[in-house]
DRENDO-1510 file (C-alpha; in Angstrom, 1 decimal, always signed):
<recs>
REC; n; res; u; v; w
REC; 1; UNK; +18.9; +11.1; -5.3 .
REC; 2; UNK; +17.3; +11.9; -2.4 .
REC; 3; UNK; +15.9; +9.1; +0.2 .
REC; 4; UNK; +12.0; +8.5; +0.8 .
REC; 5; UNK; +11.4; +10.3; +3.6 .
REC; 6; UNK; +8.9; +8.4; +4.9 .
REC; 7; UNK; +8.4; +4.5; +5.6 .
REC; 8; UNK; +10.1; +4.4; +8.8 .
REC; 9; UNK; +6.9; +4.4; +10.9 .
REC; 10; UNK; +4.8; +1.2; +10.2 .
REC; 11; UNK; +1.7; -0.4; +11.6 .
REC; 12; UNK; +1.0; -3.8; +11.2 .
REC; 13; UNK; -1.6; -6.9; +12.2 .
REC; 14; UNK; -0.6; -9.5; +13.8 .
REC; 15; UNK; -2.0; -12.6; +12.1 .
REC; 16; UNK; -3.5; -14.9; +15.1 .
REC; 17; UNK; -6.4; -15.7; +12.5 .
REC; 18; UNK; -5.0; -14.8; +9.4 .
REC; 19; UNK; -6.9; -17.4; +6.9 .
REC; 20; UNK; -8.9; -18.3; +4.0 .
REC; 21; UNK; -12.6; -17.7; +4.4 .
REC; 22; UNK; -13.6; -16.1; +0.8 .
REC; 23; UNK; -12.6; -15.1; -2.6 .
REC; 24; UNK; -12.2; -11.7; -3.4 .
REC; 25; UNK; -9.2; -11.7; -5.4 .
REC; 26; UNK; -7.4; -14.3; -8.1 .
REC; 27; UNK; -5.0; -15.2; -5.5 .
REC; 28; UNK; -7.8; -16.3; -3.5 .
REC; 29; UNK; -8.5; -20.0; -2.7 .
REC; 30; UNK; -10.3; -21.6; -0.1 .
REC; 31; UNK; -8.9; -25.2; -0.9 .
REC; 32; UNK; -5.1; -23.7; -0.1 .
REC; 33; UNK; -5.1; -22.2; +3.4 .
REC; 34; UNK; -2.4; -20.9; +4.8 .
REC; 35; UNK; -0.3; -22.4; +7.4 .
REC; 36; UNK; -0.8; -20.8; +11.1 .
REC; 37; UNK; +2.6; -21.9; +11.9 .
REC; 38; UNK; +4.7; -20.8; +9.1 .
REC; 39; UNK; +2.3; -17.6; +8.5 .
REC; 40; UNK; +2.9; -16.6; +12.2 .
REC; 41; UNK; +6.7; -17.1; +11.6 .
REC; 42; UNK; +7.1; -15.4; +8.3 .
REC; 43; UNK; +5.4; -12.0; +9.9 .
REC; 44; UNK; +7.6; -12.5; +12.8 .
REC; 45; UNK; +10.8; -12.8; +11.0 .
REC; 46; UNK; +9.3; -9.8; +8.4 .
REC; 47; UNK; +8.7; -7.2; +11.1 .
REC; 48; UNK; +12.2; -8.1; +13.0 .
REC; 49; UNK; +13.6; -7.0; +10.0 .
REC; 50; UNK; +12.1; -4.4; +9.7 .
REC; 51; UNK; +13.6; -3.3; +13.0 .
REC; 52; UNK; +16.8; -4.5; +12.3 .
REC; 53; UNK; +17.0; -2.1; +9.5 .
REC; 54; UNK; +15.6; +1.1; +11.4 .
REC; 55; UNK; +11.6; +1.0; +11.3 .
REC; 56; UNK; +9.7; +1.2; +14.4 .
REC; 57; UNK; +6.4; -1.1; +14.2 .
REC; 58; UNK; +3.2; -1.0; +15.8 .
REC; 59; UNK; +1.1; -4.0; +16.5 .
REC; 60; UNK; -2.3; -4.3; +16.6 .
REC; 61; UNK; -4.1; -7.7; +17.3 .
REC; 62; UNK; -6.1; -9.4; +14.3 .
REC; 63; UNK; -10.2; -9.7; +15.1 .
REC; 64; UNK; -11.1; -13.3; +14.8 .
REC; 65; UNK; -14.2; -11.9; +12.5 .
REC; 66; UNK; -11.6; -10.5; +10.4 .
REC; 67; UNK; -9.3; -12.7; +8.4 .
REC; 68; UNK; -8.0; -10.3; +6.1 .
REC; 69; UNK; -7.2; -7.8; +8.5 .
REC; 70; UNK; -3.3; -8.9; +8.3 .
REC; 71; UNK; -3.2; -6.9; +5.5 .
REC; 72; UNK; -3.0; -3.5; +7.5 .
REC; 73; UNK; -2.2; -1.1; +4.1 .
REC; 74; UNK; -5.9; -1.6; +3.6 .
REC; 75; UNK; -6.5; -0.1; +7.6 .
REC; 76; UNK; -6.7; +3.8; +6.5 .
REC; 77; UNK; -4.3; +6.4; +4.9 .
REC; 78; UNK; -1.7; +7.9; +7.4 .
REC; 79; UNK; -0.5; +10.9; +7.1 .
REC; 80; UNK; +1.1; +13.8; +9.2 .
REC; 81; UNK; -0.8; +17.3; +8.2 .
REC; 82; UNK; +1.4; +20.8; +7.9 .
REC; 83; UNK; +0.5; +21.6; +11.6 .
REC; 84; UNK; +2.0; +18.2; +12.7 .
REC; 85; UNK; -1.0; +16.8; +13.9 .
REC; 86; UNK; -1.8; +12.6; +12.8 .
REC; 87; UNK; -4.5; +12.6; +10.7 .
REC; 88; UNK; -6.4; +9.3; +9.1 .
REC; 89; UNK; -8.4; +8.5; +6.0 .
REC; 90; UNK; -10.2; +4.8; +7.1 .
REC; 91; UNK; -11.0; +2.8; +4.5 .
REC; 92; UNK; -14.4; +2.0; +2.9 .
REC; 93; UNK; -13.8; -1.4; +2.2 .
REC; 94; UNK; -15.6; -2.3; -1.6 .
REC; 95; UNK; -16.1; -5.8; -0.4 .
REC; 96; UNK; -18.6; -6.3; +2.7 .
REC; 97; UNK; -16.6; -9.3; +3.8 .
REC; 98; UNK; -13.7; -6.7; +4.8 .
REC; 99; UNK; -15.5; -3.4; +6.6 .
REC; 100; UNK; -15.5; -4.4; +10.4 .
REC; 101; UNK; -11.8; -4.1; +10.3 .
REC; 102; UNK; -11.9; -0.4; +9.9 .
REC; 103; UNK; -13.9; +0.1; +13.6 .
REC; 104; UNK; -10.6; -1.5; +14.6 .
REC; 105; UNK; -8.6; +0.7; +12.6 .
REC; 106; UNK; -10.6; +3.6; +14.3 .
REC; 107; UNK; -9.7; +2.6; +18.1 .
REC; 108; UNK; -5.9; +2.3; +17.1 .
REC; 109; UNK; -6.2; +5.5; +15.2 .
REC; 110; UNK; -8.0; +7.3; +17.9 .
REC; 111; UNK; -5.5; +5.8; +20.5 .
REC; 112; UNK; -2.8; +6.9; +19.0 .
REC; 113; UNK; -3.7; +10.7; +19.0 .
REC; 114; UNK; -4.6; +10.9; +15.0 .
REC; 115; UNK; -7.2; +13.0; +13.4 .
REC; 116; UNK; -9.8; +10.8; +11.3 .
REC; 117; UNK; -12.0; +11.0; +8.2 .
REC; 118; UNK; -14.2; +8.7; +6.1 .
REC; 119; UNK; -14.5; +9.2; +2.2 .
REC; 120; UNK; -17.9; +6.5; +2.6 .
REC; 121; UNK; -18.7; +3.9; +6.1 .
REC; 122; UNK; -20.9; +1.3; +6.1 .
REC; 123; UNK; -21.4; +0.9; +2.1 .
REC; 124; UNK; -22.8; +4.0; +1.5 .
REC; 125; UNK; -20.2; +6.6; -0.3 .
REC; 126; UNK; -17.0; +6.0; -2.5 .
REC; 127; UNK; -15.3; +3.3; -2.0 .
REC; 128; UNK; -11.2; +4.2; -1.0 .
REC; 129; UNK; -8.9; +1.2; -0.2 .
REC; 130; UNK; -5.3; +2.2; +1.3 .
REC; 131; UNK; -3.5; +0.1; -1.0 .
REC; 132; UNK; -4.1; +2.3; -4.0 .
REC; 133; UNK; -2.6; +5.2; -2.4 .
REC; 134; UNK; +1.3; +6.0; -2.3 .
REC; 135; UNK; +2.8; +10.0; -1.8 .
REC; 136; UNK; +5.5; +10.2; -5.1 .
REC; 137; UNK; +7.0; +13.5; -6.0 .
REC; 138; UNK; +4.4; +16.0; -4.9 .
REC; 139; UNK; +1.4; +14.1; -4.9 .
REC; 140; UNK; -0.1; +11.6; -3.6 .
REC; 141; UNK; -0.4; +9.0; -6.5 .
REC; 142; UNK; -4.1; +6.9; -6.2 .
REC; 143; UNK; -4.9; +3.6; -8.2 .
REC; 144; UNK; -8.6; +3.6; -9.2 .
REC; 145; UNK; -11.3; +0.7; -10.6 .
REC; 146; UNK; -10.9; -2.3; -8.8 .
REC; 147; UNK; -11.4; -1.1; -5.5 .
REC; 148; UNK; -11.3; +2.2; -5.0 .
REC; 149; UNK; -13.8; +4.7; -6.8 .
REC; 150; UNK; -12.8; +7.6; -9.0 .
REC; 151; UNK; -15.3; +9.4; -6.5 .
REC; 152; UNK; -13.1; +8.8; -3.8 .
REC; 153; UNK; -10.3; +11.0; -5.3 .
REC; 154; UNK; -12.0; +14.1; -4.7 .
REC; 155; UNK; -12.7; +13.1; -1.1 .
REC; 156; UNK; -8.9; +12.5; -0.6 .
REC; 157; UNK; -7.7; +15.5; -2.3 .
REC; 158; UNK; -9.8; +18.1; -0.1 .
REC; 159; UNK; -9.6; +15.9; +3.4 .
REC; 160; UNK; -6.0; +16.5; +3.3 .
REC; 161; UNK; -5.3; +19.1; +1.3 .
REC; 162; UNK; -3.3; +17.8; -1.5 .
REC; 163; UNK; -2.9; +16.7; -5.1 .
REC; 164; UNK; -3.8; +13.6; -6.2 .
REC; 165; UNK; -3.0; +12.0; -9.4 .
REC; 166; UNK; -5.5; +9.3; -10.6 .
REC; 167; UNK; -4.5; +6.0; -12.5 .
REC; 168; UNK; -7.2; +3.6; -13.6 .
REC; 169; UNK; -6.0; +0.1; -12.3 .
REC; 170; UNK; -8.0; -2.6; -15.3 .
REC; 171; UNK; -6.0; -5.8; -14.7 .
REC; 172; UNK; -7.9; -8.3; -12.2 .
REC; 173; UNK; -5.0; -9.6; -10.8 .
REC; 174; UNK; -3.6; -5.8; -9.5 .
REC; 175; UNK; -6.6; -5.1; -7.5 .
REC; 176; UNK; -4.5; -2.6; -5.8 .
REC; 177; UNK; -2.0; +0.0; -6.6 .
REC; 178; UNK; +0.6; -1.6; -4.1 .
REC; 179; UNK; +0.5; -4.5; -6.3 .
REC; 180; UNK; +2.1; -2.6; -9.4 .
REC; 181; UNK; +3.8; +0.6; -7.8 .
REC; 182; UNK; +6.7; +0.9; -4.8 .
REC; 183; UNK; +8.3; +4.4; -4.9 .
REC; 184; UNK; +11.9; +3.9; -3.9 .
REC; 185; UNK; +13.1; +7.5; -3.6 .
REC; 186; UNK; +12.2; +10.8; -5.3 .
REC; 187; UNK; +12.8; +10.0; -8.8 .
REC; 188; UNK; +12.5; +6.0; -9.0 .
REC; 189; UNK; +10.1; +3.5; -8.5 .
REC; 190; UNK; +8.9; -0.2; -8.9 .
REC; 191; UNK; +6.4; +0.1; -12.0 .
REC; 192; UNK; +4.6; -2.3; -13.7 .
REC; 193; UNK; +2.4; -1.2; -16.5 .
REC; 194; UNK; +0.6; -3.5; -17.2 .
REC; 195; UNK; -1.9; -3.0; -14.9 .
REC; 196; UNK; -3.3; +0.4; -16.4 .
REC; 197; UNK; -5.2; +1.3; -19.2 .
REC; 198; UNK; -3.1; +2.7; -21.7 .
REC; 199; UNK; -3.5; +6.4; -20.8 .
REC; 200; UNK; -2.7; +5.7; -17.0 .
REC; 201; UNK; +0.2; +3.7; -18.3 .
REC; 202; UNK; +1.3; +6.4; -20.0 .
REC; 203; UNK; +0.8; +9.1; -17.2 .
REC; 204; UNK; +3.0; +6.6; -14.5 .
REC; 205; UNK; +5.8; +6.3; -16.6 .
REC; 206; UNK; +6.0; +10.2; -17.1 .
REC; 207; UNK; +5.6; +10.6; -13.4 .
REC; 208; UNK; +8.7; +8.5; -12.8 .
REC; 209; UNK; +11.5; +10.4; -13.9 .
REC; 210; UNK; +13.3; +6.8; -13.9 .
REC; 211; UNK; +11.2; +3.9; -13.5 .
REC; 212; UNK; +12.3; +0.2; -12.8 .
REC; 213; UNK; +9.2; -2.0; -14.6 .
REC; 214; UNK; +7.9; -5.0; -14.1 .
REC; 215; UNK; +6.4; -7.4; -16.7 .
REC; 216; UNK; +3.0; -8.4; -16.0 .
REC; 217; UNK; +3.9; -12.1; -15.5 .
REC; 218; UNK; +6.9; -10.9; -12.6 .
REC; 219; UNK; +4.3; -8.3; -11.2 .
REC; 220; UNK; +1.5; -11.2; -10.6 .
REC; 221; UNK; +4.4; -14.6; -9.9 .
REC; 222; UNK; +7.0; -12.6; -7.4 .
REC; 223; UNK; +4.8; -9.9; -6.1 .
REC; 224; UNK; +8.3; -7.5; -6.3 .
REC; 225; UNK; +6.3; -4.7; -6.7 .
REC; 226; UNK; +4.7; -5.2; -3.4 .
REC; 227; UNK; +7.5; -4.5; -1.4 .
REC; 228; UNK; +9.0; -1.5; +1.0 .
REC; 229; UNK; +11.8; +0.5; +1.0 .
REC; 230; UNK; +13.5; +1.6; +4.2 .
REC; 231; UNK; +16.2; +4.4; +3.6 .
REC; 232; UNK; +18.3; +2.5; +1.1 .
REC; 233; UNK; +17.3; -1.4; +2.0 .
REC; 234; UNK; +14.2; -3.0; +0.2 .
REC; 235; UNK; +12.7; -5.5; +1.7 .
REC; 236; UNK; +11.6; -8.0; -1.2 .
REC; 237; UNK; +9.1; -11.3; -1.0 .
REC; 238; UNK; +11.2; -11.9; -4.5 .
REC; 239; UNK; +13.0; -9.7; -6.8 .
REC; 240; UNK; +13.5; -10.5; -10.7 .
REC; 241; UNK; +16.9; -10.9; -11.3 .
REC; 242; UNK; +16.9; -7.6; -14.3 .
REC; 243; UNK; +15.8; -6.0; -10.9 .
REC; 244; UNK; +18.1; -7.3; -8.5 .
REC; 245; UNK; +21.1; -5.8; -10.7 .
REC; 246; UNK; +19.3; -2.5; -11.4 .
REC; 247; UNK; +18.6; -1.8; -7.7 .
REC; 248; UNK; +22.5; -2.7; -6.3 .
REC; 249; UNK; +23.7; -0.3; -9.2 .
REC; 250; UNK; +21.5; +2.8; -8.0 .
REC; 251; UNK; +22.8; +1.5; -4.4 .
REC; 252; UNK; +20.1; -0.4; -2.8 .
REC; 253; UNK; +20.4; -2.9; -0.9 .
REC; 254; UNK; +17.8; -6.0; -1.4 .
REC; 255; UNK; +16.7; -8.2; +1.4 .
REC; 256; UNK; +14.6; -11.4; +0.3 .
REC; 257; UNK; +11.9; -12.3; +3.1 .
REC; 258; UNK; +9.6; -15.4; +2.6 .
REC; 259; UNK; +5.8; -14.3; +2.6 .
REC; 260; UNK; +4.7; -17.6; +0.7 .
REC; 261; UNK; +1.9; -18.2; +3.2 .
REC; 262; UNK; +0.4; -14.2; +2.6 .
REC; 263; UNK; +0.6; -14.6; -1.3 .
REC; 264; UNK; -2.5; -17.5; -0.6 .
REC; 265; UNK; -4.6; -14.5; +0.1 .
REC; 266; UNK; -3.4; -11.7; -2.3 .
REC; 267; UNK; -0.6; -9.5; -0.3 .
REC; 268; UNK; +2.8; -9.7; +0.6 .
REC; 269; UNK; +5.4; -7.5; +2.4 .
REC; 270; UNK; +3.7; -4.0; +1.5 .
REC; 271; UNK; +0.1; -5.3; +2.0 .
REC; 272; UNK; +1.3; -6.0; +5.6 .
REC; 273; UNK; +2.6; -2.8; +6.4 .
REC; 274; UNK; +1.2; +0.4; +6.8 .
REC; 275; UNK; +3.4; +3.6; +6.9 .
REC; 276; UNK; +2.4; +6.5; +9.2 .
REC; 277; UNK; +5.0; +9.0; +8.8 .
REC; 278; UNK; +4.1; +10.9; +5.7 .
REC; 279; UNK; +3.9; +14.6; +5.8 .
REC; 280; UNK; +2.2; +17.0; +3.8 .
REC; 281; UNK; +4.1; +19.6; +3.2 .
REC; 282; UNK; +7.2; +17.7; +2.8 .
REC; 283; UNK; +6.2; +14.4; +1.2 .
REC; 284; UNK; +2.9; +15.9; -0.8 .
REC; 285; UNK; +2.5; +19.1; -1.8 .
REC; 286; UNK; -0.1; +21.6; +0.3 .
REC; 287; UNK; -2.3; +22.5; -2.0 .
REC; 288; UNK; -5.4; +24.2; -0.1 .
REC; 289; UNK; -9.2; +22.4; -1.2 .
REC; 290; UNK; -7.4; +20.1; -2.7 .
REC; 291; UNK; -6.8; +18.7; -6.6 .
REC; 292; UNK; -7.3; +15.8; -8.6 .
REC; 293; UNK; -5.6; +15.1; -12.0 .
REC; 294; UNK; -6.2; +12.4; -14.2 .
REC; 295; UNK; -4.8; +11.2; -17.5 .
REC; 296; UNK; -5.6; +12.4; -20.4 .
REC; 297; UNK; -7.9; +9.6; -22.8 .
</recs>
């Protein structure tokens, strides 16, 4: 099998006011926050691993407006077009309570020499969330319902030039495709079905030529499927043990990190990390004006 090649190039938020302020998800309560302390040493201890095992990590500071901001998948889609140049898709945030974190995303974006694009700003447009987005195969696979619009598939497909593959996300609790989908290399992944309708279901497990799945009750208690791969190490919040045997005998190695205090507000390991080294071209298929497919009903 051939190694992801991308995932080696991550940004991430450092969470100086990483709390509870809202609900916007089932994991979501204001009565449990999360532990500054612990929170600010689990990320600490996540991203030094992540350099211990070969990433390089960019840090951006949290805005004290912006408590979900931690969760930098969400920031905007990274990729690296044909030409080489950086280009982003921001976010368009479907909940209000989330949208000033993408001017942030903007600056860092800008900063650091990237193209950008909007599929909606300001509430007015499609809704696209980062976390339902994930390049597998040729295309780049997009979770849709929760939070991102089925709108906001065309908008993606002819920004960058590729072909997307809809899913339709209905289960409340896997808001976002990160939640329920980790590619590992070319032909395997992290799947959990449950969170589709039964057509999308269907389409994912045809997509992965071998697919590792998840129950709905390990997908929503260990967040596994929320996790990153980084050559052949994934870094886990909590792996099942069916999948802790399954991964060692395709020759990954696992590496348990505690995210306890992220889970209180809906994200773990993946959440926290946003890649910035894939390529169309090599990781997605160039396909000029783009393409959206979506499963058959």
């Amino acid at each position: 099998m051939n190694e992801l090649q991308w995932g080696r190039n991550y940004l991430a938020v450092r969470p100086d006011h990483f709390r509870v302020d809202y609900v916007i998800n089932p994991f979501m309560d204001i009565a449990d926050q999360p532990d500054p302390v612990k929170a600010r040493e689990q990320w600490d201890h996540l991203v030094h691993t992540m350099e211990d095992h070969g990433a390089n990590v960019h840090v951006l500071d949290q805005r004290s407006d912006a408590p979900d901001m931690v969760y930098a998948m969400n920031l905007g889609l990274a990729t690296v077009r044909p030409d080489g140049t950086p280009h982003a898709v921001l976010s368009h945030m479907r909940y209000e309570e989330r949208r000033m974190e993408t001017s942030s995303a903007h600056g860092w974006f800008h900063d650091a020499g990237f193209a950008m694009s909007y599929v909606g700003h300001d509430g007015i447009g499609a809704h696209f969330e980062a976390g339902d987005a994930f390049a597998f195969g040729d295309s780049l696979i997009v979770g849709y319902g929760p939070r991102t619009e089925e709108l906001g598939l065309k908008h993606l497909a002819y920004e960058l030039g590729v072909r997307v593959r809809g899913l339709r996300i209905d289960h409340p609790g896997m808001y976002h495709l990160d939640l329920a989908f980790c590619p590992l290399d070319d032909r395997r992944a992290i799947v959990c079905p449950d969170a589709f309708d039964a057509a999308s279901a269907a389409a994912l497990m045809e997509l992965v030529p071998e697919p590792l799945v998840l129950t709905e009750a390990e997908a929503l208690e260990t967040f596994a499927a929320n996790s990153i791969v980084i050559g052949k190490t994934v870094l886990m919040p909590a792996c099942p043990e069916h999948v802790h045997a399954q991964l060692e005998e395709w020759g990954f190695t696992v590496v348990l990190l505690e995210l306890g205090e992220f889970h209180k507000g809906g994200g773990s390991i993946r959440c926290m990390t946003n890649p910035l080294d894939v390529t169309v071209g090599r990781d997605l298929a160039h396909v000029p004006g783009g393409e959206v497919l979506l499963p058959a009903v």
